[in-house]
C-alpha positions in Angstrom: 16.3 -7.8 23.6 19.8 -6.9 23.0 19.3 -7.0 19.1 16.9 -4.1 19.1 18.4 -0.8 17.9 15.1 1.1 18.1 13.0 0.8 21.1 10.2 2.6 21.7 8.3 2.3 25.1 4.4 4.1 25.9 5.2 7.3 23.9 2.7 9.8 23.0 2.5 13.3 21.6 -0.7 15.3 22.5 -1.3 19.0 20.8 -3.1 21.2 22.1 -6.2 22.8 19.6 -6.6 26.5 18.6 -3.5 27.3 21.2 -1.8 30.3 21.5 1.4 31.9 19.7 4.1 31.8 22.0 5.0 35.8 20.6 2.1 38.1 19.7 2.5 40.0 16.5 0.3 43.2 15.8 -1.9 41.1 14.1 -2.4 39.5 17.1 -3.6 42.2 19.1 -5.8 43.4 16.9 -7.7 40.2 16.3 -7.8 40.2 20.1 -9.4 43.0 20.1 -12.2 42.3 18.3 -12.6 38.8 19.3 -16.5 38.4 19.6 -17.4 39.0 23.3 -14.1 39.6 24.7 -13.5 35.8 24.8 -10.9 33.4 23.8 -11.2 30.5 21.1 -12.2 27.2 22.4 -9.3 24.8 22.6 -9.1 21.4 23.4 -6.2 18.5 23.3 -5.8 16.0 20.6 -3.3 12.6 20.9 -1.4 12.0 17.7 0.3 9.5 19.1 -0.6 7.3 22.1 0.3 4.5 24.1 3.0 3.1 21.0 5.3 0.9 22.4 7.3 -1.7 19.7 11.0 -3.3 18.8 13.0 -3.0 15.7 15.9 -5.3 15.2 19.1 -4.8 13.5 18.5 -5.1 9.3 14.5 -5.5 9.8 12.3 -3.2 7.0 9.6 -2.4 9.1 6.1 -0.6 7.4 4.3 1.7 9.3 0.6 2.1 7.3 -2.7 3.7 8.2 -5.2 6.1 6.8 -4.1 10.2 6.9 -4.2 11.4 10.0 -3.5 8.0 11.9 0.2 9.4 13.5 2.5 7.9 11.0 4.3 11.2 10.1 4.3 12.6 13.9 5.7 8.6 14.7 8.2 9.5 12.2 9.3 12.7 13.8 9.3 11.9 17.2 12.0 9.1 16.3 13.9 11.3 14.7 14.3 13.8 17.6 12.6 16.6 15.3 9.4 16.7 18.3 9.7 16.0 21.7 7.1 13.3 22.9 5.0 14.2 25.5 5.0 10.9 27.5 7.1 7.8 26.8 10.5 7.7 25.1 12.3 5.8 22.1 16.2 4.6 21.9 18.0 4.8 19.0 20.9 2.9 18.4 23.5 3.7 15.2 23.7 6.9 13.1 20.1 7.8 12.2 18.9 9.5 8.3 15.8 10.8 7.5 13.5 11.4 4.7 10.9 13.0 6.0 10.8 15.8 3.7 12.6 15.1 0.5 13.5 18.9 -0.7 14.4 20.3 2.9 17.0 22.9 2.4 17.1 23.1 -1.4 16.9 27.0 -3.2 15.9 28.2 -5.9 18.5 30.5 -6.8 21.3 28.1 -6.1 22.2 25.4 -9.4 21.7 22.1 -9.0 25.5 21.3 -8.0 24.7 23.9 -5.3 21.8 22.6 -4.0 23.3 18.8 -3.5 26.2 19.9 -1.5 23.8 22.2 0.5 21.4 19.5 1.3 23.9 16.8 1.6 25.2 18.9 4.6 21.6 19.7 6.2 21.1 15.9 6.0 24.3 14.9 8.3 26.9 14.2 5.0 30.7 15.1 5.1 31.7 17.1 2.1 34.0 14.5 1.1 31.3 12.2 1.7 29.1 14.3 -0.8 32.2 14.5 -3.6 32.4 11.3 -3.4 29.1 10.7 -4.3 28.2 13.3 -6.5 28.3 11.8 -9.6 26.3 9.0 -8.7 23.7 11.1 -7.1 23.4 13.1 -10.4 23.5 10.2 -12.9 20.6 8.6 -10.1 18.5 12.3 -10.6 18.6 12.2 -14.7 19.5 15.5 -14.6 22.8 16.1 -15.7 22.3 18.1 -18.2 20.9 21.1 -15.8 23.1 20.5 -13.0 24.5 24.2 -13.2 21.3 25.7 -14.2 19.5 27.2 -11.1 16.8 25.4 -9.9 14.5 28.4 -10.5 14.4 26.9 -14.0 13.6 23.1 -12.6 10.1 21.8 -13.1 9.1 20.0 -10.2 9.3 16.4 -11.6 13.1 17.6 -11.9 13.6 19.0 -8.4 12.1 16.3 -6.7 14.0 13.8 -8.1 17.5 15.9 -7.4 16.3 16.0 -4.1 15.6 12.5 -3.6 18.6 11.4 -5.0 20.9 13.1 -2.9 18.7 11.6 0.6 19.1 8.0 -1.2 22.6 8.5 -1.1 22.5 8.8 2.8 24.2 6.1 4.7 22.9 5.3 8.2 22.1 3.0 10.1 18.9 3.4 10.4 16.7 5.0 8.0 13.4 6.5 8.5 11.0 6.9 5.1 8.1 9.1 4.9 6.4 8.8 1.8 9.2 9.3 -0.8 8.1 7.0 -3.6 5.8 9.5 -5.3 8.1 11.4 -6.6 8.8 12.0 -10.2 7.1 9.6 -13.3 6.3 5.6 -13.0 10.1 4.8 -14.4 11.5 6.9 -11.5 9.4 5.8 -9.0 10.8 2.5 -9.9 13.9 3.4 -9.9 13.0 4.7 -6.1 11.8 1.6 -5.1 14.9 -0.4 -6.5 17.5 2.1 -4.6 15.2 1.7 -1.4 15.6 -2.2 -2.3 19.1 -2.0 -2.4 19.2 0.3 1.0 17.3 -2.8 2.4 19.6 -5.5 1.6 22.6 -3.7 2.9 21.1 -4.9 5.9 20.2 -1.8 7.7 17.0 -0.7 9.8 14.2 1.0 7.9 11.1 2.4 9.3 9.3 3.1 6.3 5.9 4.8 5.9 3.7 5.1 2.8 0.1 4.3 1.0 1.9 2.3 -2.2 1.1 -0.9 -1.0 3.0 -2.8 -3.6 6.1 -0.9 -1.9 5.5 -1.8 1.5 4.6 -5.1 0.6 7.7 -5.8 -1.2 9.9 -3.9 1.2 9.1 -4.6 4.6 9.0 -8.0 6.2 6.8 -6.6 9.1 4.0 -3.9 9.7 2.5 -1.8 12.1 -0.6 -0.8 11.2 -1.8 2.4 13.3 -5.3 4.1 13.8 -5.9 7.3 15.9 -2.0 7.3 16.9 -2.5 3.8 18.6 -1.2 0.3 17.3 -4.2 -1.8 15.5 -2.1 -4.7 14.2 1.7 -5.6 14.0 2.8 -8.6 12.9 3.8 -10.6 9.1 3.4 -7.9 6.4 0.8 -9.5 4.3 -1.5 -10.5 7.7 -1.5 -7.0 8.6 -2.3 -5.7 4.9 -4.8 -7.6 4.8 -6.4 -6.0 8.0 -5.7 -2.4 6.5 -7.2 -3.1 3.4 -10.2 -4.5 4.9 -11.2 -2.0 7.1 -10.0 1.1 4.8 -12.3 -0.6 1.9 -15.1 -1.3 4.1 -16.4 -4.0 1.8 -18.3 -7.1 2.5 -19.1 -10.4 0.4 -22.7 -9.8 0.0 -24.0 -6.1 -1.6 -27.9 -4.7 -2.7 -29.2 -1.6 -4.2 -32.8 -0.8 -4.5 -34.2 0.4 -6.8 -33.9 4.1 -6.7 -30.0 3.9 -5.7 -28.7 0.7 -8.2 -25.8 1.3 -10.5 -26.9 1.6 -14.2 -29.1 3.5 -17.0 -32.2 3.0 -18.4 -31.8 0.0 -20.3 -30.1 -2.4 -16.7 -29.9 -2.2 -13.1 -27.4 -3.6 -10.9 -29.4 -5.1 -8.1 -26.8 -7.3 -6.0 -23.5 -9.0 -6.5 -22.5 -11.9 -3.7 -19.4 -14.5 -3.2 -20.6 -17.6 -2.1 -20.1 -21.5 -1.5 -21.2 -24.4 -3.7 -23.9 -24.9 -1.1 -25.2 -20.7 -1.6 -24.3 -19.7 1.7 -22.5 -16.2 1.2 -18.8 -16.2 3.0 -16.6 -13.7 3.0 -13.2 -16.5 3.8 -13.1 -19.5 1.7 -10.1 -21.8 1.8 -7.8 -22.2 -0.8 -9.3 -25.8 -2.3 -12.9 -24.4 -2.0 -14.4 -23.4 -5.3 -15.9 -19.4 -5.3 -19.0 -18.4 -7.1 -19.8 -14.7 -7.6 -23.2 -13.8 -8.5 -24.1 -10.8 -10.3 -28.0 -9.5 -10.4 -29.3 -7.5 -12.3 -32.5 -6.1 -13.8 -33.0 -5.5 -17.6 -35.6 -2.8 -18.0 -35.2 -2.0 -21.9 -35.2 -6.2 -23.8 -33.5 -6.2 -26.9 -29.5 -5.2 -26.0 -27.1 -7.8 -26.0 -26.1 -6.9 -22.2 -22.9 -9.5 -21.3 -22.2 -9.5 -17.1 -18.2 -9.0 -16.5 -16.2 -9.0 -13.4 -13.2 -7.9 -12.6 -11.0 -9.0 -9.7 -8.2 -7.2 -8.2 -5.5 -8.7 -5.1 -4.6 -6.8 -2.2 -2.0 -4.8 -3.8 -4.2 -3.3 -6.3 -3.6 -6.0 -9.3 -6.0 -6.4 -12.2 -5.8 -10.3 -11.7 -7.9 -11.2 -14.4 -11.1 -10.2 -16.0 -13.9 -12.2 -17.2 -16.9 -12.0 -19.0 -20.3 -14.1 -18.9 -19.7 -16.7 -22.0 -22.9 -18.5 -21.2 -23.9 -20.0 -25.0 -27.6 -19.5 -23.9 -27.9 -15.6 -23.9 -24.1 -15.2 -25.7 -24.8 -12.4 -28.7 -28.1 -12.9 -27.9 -30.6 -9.8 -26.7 -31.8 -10.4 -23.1 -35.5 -9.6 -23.1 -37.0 -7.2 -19.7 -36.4 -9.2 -16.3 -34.7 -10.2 -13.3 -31.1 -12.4 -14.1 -28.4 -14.0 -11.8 -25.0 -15.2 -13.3 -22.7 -16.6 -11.9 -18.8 -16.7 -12.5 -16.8 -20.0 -10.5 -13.7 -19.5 -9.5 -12.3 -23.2 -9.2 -10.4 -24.4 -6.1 -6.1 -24.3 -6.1 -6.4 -21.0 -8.6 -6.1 -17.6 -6.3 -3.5 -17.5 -3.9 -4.1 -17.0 -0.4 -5.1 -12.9 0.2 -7.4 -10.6 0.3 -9.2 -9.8 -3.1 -11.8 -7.3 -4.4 -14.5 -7.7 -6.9 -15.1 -5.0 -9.1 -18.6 -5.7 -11.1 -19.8 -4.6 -14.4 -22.6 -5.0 -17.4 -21.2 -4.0 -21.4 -23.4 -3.9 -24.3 -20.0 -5.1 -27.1 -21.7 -4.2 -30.3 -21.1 -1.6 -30.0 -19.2 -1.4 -26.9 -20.9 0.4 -24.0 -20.5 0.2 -20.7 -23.9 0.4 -19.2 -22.4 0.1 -15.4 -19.0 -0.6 -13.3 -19.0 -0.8 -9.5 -15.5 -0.7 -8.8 -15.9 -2.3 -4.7 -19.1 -4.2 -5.2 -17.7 -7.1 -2.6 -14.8 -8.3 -1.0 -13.3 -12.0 0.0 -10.0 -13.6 1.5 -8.9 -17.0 0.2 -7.0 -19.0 3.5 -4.5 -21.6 2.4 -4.4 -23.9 5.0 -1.1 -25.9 6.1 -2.1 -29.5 5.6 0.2 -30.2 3.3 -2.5 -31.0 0.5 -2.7 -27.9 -1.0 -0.2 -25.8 -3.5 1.9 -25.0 -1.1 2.8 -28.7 -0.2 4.7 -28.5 3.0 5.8 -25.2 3.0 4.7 -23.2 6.1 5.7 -19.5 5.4 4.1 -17.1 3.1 4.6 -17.7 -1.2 4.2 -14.6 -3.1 2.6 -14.6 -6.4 -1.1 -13.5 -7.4 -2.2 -17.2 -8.3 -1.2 -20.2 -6.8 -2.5 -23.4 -9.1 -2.1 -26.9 -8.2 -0.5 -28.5 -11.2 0.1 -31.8 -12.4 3.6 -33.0 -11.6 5.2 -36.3 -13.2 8.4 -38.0 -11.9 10.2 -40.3 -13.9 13.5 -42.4 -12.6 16.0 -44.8 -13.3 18.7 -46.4 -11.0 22.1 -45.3 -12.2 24.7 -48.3 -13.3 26.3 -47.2 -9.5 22.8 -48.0 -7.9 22.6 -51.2 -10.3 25.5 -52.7 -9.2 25.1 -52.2 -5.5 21.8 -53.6 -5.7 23.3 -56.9 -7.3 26.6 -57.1 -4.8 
């Protein structure tokens, strides 16, 4: 495709395990020489990368997400030319920048005006390049008022975000991001995220990789999701999310304890907590007009506590969507005596939007408030809105943000204009 200004075609990196130092330092011998038995450590190969073959156009975001240790870093490095791969290759096409290490030739004994024209230079920018944007890159850090102090005298918050300012300030054409938007408090992080934004809709190519999934979500328009060093998924952003967060959370519809392991104290147990269908049968995928019912069971050992059932339910990105307690008027402020109970929470049809959500369940005693247990995972759906036109999304084929998606009540109202009038009568 001749759009494609990175191309990368079966490349893999293998390492070998427990191998050798290319020079041999005293220290060397020595252990040598009293390696157990005269022999040498085992070693073994290991592919970081294997088999990874993809397109990137010209002005596409692209996430690359996985679990540590799935290759995304070692990706990142082979692309930009810092390791050699051991089989395939990659084209590049355009001036390439990359954060892969935000700090990478900063010192501490230099100031802070020191250190942005040093780095600015290890990352590929001109001096005039850097004058020209040194203002902005300080008034981006929130550091002026240190700028000549040295950066000995920096806390870390303060040096990360000097160094992260002057690698935002790059200009390529293609960027690649390796976990950048932890740096400094939430407001800067923000701030990160808006700049990377911005970098975005310049319309240049960005291979970005992190674990904020509210960032990659809002960022990329597609993702590759790798495990072991090999593709899993590519495809739509929030299709491939969804399959990351399902397999990393490992959590099903349906969940039981016994007795011995159930979440709680001496007073209730947690026994099970399912999503299911009008009809009871447990599902784990429900489309968007079904109603949802969550059950929540649970033993009460010790009668007499006012015990009230709570969920809570979060999206794929990590969002408290909403809470909500059991407001049942038959045991509301009422003590629950010893025995087994199943409530149940409906969620009604054309609420949730389509995604992958997580049910977090818990049991409060509120006067005076205790919170007698909280399973944070307990169970796990995905809500599918379909494209038949009858749900929220009307006509609309592609993908509509937003955590809920109701189906509201729309009048229309209309009266022919004196134009329309008078055609009508001629």
């Amino acid at each position: 495709m001749t759009d494609a200004v990175i191309r990368v075609e079966g490349i893999g990196k293998r390492y070998r395990v427990g191998q050798r130092q290319s020079y041999r330092a005293l220290r060397d011998v020595l252990a040598g020489a009293f390696r157990r038995n005269g022999k040498r450590a085992s070693t073994g190969f290991i592919w970081a990368v294997r088999d990874v073959s993809f397109e990137v156009k010209q002005g596409e975001v692209v996430g690359l997400i996985g679990r540590n240790g799935a290759g995304k870093s070692t990706l990142l490095k082979l692309l930009a030319r810092i390791t050699r791969p051991t089989v395939g290759h990659a084209e590049l096409h355009g001036r390439i920048g990359s954060l892969l290490e935000v700090g990478t030739g900063f010192h501490p004994e230099l100031t802070g005006r020191e250190n942005i024209f040093l780095s600015g230079a290890i990352l590929g920018m001109s001096q005039a390049e850097i004058r020209r944007k040194f203002d902005e890159i300080v008034a981006f850090s929130e550091v002026e008022r240190f700028i000549d102090t040295p950066l000995k005298h920096y806390s870390s918050g303060m040096g990360m975000r000097l160094a992260f300012a002057v690698a935002a300030h790059l200009e390529p054409e293609i960027l690649l991001v390796d976990e950048v938007l932890s740096v400094g408090d939430a407001a800067f992080q923000k701030k990160c995220l808006g700049k990377m934004g911005e970098v975005a809709k310049a319309g240049r190519t960005i291979i970005f990789v992190s674990h904020n999934v509210t960032a990659v979500t809002r960022l990329c328009s597609r993702c590759i999701l790798l495990h072991a060093g090999a593709i899993l998924a590519s495809g739509a952003t929030h299709d491939v999310m969804n399959t990351y967060l399902r397999s990393e959370l490992a959590t099903s519809a349906a969940r039981e304890w016994n007795p011995a392991d159930a979440p709680g104290d001496s007073v209730v147990r947690l026994r099970a907590v399912r999503v299911r269908k009008v009809d009871g049968t447990v599902a784990e995928a429900f489309d968007i007009r079904q109603p949802i019912g969550i059950d929540v069971v649970f033993d009460v050992l010790e009668g007499g506590k006012d015990l009230t059932p709570n969920l809570h339910v979060f999206d794929q990105q990590g969002v408290n969507v909403f809470i909500s307690h059991d407001v049942d008027p038959a045991w509301r402020h009422r003590p629950r005596p010893e025995g087994r109970y199943i409530s149940t929470a409906w969620i009604p049809g054309n609420f949730l939007s389509e995604g992958y959500f997580v049910v977090g369940a818990a049991i409060t005693t509120m006067a005076p408030q205790n919170v007698r247990l909280y399973e944070r995972d307990a169970v796990a759906f995905q809500v599918v809105d379909s494209t038949d036109g009858d749900s929220a999304r009307g006509d609309y084929a592609g993908h509509l943000p937003g955590v809920v998606r109701p189906l509201l009540r729309w009048e229309t109202s209309y009266e022919a204009s004196p134009i329309d009038v008078e055609r009508v009568v001629q």
